[in-house]
C-alpha positions in Angstrom: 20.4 -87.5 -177.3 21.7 -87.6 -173.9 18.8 -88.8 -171.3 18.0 -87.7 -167.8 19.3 -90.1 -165.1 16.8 -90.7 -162.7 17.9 -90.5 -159.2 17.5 -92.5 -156.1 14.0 -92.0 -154.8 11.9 -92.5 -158.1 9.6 -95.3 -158.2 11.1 -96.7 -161.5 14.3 -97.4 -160.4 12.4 -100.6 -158.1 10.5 -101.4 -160.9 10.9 -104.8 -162.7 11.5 -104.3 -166.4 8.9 -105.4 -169.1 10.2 -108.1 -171.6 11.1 -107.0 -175.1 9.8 -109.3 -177.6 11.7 -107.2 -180.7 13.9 -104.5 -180.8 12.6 -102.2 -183.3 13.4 -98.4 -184.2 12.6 -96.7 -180.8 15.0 -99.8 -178.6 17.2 -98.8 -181.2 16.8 -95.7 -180.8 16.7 -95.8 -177.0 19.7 -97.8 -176.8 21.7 -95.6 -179.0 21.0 -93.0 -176.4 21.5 -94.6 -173.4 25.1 -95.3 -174.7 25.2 -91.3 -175.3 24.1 -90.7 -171.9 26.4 -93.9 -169.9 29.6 -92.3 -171.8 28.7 -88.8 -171.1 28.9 -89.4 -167.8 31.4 -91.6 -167.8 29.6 -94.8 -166.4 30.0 -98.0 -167.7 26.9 -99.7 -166.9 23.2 -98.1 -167.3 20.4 -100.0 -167.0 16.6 -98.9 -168.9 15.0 -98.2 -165.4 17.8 -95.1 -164.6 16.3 -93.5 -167.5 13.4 -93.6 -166.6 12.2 -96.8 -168.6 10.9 -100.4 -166.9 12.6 -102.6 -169.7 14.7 -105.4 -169.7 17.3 -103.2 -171.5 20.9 -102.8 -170.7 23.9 -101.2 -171.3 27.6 -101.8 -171.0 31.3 -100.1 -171.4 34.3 -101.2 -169.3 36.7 -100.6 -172.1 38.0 -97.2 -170.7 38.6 -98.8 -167.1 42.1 -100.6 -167.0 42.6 -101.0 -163.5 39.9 -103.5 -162.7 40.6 -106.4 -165.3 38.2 -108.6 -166.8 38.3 -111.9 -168.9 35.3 -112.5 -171.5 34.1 -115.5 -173.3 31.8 -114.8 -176.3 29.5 -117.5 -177.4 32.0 -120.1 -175.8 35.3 -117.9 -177.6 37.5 -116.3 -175.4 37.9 -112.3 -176.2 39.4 -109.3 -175.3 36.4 -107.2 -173.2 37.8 -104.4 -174.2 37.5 -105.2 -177.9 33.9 -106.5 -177.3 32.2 -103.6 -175.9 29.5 -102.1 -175.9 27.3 -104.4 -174.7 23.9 -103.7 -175.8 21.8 -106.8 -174.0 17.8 -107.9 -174.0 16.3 -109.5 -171.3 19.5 -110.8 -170.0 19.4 -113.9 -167.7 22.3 -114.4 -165.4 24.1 -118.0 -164.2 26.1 -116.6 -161.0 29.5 -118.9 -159.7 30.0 -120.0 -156.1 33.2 -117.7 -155.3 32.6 -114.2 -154.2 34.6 -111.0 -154.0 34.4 -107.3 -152.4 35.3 -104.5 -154.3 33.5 -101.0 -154.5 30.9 -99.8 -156.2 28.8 -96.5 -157.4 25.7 -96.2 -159.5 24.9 -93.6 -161.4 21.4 -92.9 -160.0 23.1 -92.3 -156.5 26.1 -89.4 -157.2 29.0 -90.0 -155.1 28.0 -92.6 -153.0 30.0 -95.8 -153.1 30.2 -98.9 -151.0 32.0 -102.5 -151.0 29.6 -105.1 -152.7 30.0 -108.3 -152.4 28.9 -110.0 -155.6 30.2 -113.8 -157.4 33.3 -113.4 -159.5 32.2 -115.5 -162.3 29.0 -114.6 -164.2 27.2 -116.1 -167.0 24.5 -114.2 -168.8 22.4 -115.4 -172.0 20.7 -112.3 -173.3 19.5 -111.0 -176.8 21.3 -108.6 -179.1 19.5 -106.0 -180.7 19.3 -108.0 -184.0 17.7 -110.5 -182.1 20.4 -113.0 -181.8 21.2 -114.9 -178.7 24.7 -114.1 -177.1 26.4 -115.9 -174.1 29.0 -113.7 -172.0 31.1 -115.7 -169.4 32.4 -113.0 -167.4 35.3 -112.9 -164.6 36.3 -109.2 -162.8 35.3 -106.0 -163.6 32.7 -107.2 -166.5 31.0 -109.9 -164.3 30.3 -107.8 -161.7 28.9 -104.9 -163.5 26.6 -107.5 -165.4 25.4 -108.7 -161.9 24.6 -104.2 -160.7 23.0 -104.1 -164.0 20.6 -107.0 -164.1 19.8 -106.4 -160.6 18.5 -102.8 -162.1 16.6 -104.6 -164.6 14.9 -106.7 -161.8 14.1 -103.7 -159.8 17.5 -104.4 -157.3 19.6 -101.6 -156.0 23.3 -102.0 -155.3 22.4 -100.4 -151.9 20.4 -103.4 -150.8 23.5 -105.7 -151.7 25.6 -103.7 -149.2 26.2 -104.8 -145.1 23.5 -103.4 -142.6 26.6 -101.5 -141.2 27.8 -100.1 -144.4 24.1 -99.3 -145.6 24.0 -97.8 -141.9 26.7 -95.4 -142.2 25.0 -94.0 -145.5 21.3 -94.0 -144.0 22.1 -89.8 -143.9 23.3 -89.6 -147.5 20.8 -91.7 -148.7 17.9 -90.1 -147.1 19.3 -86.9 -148.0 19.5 -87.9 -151.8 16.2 -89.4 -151.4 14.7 -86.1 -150.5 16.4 -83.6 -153.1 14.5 -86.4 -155.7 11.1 -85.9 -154.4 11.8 -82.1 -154.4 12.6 -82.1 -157.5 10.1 -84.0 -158.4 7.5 -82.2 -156.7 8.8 -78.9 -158.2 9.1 -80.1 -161.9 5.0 -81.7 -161.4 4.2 -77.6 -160.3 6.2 -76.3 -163.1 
């Protein structure tokens, strides 16, 4: 079942997500769909607060993007990302390297707005699967960086607060205009 995307504006999407102590039928469940909705749209990252959900619940699919590369190490075993995904990952915990890089990014839950980020090119994340084992992703390129957009959702971070004052600066009208057509909607949907 495809999911509503919430929107920049709505509370959730700065909330930090509850642990999950076991993923039972309705994660499952809820995963499942958030997977639905992410390909849908053709994302590859959706985290559980843009669907309306404060969880520490994530989910991941750079297989369809081949221009931005990636390199993946699985439990300490090198692997093709591509192979590997989705991702489906728990209360993920993240282990961030030194070096940095620039390249854009979007978000779902702010329509075509994108901005350069600046975020570490190596990423380490620990999380739990939904059968409850522990997995370790190593992550370089494309993968580590969504892996740092997506955990920042989970922790209530939005890739607009990672941009530059001026870059943030020359969206303030976008943004504030997004901001409001949420809070309409919003407001209309409550009267409804």
């Amino acid at each position: 079942m495809k999911l509503e995307i919430r929107k920049y504006g709505e509370p959730v999407l700065r909330a930090k997500g509850a642990r999950i102590d076991q993923a039972g039928d309705e994660i499952r469940e809820l995963a499942a769909n958030m997977l639905e909705t992410m390909h849908g749209v053709n994302g590859i990252g959706l985290a559980a607060q843009q669907i309306g959900q404060a969880l520490q619940l994530t989910v991941i699919d750079i297989s369809a993007v081949e221009e931005r590369p990636s390199s993946m190490a699985l439990n300490g075993r090198e692997v093709n990302p591509r192979e590997s995904m989705p991702l489906v990952l728990l209360n993920p915990q993240i282990e961030l390297g030194p070096e940095r890089d620039v390249a854009s990014e979007g978000c779902l839950s702010f329509p075509e707005i994108n901005g350069d980020i600046e975020r570490a090119s190596w990423a380490k994340v620990r999380a739990q699967s939904l059968d409850g084992e522990l997995v370790e992703i190593e992550a370089t390129g494309l993968l580590a960086r969504v892996l740092q957009h997506e955990i920042d959702h989970l922790n209530g971070i939005l890739f607009i607060d990672r941009m530059s004052s001026v870059a943030k600066a020359s969206l303030a009208s976008r943004l504030k205009r997004l901001q409001k057509e949420t809070q309409r909607a919003a407001a209309s949907a409550v009267s409804s």
